[in-house]
Backbone as ProteinMPNN parsed JSONL, in Angstrom:
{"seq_chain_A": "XXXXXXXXXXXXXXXXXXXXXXXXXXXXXXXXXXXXXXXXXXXXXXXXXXXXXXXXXXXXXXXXXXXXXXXXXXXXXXXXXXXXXXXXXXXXXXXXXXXXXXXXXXX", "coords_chain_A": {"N_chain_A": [[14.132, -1.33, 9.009], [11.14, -1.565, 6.841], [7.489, -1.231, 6.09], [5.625, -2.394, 3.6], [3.752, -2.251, 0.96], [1.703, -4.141, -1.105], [0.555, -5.945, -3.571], [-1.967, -6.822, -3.356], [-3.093, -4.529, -2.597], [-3.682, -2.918, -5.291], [-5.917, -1.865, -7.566], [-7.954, -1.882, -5.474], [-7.409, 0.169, -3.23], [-8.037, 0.844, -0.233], [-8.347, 2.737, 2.503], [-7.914, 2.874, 5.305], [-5.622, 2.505, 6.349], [-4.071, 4.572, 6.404], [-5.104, 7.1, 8.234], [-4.318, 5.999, 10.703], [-1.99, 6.313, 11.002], [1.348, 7.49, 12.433], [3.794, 8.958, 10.875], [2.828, 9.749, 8.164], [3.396, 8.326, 6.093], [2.056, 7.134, 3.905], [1.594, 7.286, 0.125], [-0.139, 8.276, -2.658], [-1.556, 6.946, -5.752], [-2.935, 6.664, -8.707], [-4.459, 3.852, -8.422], [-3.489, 2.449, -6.585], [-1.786, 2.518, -2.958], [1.505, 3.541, -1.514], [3.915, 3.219, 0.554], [5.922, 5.173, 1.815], [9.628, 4.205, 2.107], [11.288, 5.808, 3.292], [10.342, 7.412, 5.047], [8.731, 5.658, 6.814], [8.406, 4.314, 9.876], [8.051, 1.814, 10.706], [6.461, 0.723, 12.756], [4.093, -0.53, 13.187], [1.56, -0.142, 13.075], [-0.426, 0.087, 10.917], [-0.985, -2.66, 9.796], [-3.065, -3.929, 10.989], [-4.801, -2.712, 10.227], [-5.676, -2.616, 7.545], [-7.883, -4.063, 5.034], [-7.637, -5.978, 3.248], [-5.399, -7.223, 3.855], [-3.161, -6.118, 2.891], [-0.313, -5.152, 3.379], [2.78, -5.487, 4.41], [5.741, -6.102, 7.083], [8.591, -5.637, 5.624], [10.608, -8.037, 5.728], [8.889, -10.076, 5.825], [7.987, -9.879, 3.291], [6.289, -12.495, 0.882], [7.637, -14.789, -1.531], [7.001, -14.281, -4.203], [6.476, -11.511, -4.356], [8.284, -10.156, -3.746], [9.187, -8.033, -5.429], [7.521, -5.731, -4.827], [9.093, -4.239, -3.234], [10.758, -2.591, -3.778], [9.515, -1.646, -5.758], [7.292, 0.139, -4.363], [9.06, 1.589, -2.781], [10.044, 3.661, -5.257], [7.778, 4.622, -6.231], [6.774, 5.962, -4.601], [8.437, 8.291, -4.285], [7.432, 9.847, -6.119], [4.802, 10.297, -6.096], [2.25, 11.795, -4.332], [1.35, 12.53, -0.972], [-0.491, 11.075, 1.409], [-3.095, 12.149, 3.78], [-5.332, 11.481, 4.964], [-7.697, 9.732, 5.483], [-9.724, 8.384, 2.48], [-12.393, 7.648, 0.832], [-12.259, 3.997, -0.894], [-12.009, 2.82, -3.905], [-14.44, 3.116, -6.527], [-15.373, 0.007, -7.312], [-13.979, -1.537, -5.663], [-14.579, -3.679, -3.818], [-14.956, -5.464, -6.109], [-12.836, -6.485, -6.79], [-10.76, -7.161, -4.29], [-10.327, -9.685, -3.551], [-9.235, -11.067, -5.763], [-6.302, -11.792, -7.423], [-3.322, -11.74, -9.114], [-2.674, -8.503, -9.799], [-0.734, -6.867, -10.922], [-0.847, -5.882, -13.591], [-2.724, -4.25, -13.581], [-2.009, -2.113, -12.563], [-1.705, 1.601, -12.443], [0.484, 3.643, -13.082]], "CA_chain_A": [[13.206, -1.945, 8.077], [9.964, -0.654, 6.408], [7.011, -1.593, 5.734], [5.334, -2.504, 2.025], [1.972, -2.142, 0.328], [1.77, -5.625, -1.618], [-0.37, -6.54, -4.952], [-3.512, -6.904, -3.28], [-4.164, -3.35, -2.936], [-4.059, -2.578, -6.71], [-7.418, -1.298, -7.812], [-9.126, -1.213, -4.149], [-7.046, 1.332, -2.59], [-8.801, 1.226, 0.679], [-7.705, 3.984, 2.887], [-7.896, 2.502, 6.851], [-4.409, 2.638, 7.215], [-3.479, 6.081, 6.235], [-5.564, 7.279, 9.551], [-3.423, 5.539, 11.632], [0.146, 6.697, 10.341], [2.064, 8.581, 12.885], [4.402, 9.683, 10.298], [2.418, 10.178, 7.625], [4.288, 7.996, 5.348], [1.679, 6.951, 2.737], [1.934, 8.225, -0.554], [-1.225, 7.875, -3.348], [-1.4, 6.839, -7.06], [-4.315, 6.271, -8.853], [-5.252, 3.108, -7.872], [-2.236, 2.013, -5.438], [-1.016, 3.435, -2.002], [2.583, 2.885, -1.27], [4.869, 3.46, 1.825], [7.731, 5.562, 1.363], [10.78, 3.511, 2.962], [12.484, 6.608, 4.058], [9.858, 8.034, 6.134], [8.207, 4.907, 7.542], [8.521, 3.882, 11.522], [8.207, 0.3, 11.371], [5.38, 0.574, 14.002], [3.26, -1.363, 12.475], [-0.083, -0.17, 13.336], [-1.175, 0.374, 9.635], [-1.216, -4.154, 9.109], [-4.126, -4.679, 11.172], [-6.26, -2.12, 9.529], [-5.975, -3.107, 5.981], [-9.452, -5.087, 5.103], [-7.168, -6.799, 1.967], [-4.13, -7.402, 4.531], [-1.873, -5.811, 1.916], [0.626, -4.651, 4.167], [4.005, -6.396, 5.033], [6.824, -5.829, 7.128], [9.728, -5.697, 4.515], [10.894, -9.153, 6.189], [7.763, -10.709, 5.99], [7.272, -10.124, 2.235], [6.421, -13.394, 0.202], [8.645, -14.532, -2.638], [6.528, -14.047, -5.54], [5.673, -10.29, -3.834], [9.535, -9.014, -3.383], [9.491, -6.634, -6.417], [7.197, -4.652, -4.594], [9.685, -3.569, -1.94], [11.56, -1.834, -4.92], [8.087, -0.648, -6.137], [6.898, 1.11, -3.186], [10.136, 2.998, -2.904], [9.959, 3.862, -6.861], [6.799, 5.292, -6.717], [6.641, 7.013, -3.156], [9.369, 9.188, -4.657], [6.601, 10.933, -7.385], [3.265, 10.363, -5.824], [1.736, 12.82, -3.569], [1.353, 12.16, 0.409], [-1.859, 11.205, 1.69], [-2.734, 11.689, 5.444], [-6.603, 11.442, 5.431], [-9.101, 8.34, 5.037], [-10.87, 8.546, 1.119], [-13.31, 6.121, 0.025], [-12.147, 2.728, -1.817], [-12.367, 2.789, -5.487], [-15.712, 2.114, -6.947], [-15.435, -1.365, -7.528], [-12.884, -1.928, -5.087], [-15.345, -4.836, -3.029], [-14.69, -6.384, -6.59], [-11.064, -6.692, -6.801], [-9.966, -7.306, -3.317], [-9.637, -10.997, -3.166], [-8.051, -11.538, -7.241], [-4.621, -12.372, -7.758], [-2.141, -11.476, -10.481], [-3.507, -7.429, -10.635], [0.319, -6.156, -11.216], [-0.659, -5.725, -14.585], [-3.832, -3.277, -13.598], [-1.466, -0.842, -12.081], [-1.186, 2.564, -12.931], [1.979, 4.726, -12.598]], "C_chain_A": [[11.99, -1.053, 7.872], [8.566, -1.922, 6.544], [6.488, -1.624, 4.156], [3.952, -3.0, 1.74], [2.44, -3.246, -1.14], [0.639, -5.528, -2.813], [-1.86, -6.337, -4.559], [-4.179, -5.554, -2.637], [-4.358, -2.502, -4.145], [-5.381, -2.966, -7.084], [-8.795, -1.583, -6.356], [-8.836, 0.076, -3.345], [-8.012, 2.068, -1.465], [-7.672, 2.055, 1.659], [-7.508, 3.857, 4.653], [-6.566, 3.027, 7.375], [-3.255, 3.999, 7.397], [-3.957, 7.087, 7.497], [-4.461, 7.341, 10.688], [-1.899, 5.811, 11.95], [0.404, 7.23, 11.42], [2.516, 9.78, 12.044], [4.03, 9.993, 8.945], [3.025, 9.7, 5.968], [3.522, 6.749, 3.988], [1.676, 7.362, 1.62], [0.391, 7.824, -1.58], [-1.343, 7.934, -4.838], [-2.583, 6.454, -7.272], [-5.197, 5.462, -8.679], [-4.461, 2.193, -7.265], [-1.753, 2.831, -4.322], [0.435, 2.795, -2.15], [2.991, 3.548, -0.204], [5.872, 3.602, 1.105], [8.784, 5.06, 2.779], [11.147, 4.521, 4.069], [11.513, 7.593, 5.31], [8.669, 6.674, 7.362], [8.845, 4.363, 8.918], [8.67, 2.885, 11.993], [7.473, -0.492, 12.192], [4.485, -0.044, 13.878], [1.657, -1.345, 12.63], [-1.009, 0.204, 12.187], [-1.595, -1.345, 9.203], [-2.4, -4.425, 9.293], [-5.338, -4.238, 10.845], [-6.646, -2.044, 8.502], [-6.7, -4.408, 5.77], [-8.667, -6.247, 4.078], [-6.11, -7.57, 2.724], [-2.877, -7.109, 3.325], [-0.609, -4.812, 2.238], [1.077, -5.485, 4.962], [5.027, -5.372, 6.038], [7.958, -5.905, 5.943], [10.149, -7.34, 5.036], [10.663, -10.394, 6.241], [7.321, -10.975, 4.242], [7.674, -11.121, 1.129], [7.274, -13.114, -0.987], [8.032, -13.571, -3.937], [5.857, -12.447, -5.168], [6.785, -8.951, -3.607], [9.847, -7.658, -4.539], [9.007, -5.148, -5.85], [7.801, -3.61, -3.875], [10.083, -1.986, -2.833], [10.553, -0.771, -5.382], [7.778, 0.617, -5.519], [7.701, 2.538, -3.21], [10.449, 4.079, -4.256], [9.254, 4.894, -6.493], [6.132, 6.422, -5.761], [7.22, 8.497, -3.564], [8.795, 10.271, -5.814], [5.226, 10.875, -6.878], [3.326, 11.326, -4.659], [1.6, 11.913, -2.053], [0.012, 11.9, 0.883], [-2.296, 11.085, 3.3], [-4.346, 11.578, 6.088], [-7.318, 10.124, 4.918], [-9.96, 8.856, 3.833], [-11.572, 7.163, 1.514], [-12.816, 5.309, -0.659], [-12.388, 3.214, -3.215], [-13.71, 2.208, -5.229], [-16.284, 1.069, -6.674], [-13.829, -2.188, -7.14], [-13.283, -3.912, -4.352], [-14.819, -6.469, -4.645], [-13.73, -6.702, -7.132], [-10.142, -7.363, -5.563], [-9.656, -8.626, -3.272], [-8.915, -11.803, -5.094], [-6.362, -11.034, -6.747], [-4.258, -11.877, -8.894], [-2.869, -10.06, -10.943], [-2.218, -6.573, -10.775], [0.044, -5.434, -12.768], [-1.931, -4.294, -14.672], [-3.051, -1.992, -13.142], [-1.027, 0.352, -12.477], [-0.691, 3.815, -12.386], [1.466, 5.967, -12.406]], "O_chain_A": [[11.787, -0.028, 8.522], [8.639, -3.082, 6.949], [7.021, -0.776, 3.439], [3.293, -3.923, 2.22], [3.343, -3.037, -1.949], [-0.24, -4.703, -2.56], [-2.736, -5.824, -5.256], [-5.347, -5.433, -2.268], [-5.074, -1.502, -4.108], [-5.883, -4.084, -6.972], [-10.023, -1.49, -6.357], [-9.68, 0.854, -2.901], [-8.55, 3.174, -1.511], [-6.447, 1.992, 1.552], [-6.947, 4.79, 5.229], [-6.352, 3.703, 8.381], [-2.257, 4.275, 8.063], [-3.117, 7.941, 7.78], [-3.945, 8.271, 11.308], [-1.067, 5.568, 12.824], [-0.657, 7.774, 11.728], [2.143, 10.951, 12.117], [4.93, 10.584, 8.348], [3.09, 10.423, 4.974], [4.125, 5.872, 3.368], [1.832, 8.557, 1.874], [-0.239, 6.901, -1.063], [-1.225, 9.075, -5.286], [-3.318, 5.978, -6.407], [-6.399, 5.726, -8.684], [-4.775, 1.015, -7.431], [-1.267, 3.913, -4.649], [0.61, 1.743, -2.763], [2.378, 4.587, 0.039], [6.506, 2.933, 0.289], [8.732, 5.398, 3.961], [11.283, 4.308, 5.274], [11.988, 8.282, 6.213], [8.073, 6.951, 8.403], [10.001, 3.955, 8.809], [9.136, 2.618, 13.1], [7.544, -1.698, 12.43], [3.855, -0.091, 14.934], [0.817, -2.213, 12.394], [-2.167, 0.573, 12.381], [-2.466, -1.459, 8.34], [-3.078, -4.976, 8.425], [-6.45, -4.755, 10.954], [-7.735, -1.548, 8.216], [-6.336, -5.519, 6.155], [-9.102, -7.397, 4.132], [-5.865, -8.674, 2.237], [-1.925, -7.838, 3.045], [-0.109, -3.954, 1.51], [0.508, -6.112, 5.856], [5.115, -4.158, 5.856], [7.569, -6.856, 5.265], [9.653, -8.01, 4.13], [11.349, -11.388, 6.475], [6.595, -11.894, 3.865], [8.729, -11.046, 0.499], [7.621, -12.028, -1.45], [8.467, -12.532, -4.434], [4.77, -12.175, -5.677], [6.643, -7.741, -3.431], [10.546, -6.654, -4.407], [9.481, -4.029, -6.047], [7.388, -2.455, -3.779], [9.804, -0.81, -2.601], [10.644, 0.457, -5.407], [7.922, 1.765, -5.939], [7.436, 3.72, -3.433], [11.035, 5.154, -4.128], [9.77, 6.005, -6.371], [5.348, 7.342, -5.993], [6.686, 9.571, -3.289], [9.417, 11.22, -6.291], [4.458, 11.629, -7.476], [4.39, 11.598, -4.102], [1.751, 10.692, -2.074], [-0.726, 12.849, 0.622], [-1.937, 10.133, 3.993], [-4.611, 11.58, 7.29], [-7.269, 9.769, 3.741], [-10.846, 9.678, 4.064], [-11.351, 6.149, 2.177], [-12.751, 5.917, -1.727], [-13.132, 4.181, -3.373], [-14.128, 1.394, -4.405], [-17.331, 0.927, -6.042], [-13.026, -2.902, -7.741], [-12.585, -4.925, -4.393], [-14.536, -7.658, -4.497], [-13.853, -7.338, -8.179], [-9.076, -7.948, -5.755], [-8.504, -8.818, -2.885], [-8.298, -12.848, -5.301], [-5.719, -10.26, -6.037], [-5.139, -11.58, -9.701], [-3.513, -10.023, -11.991], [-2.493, -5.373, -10.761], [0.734, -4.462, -13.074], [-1.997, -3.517, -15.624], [-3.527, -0.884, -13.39], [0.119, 0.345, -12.926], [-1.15, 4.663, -11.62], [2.205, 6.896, -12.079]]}, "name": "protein", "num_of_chains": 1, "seq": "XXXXXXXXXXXXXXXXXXXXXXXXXXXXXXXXXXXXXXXXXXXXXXXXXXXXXXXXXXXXXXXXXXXXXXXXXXXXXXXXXXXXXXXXXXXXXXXXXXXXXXXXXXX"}
């Protein structure tokens, strides 16, 4: 199993859990991280350091949230690797607790 970067880090893209990676298995889009499936560990020490909690086990992820699994792996596969702690977006503080930001996301 993997883990999966979930809805509620579209447009905060806070960076805690990329630190923590062993394997280095974040990847970075402009205003989304994702976990690439094929290099993730399972280890789970990236859940408890995301301020949004937008990080699932694959197992764990709600109904209305399963596209992302698909997502993640999509977009891991063209985005760049990221293995250092950035800064949040801007106006990340004012995004983190909205709902329905699938539609803010950009590829």
């Amino acid at each position: 199993m993997t883990h999966v970067v979930l809805e509620s880090c579209i447009r905060c893209k806070y960076t805690d859990c990329v630190d923590v990676c062993p394997v280095d298995c974040f990847r970075e889009g402009p205003n989304f991280l994702t976990i690439d499936p094929d290099e993730c560990i399972d280890c789970a020490v990236c859940i408890p350091e995301c301020p949004v909690n937008a990080i699932l086990p694959e197992e764990d992820v709600p109904a209305d949230q399963v596209a992302f699994i698909k997502l993640n792996a999509d977009l891991a596969k063209n985005w760049p690797s990221i293995t250092k702690r950035k800064s949040p977006l801007p106006d990340a503080d004012d995004w983190k607790d909205r709902k329905d930001k699938l539609s803010e996301l950009i590829r």
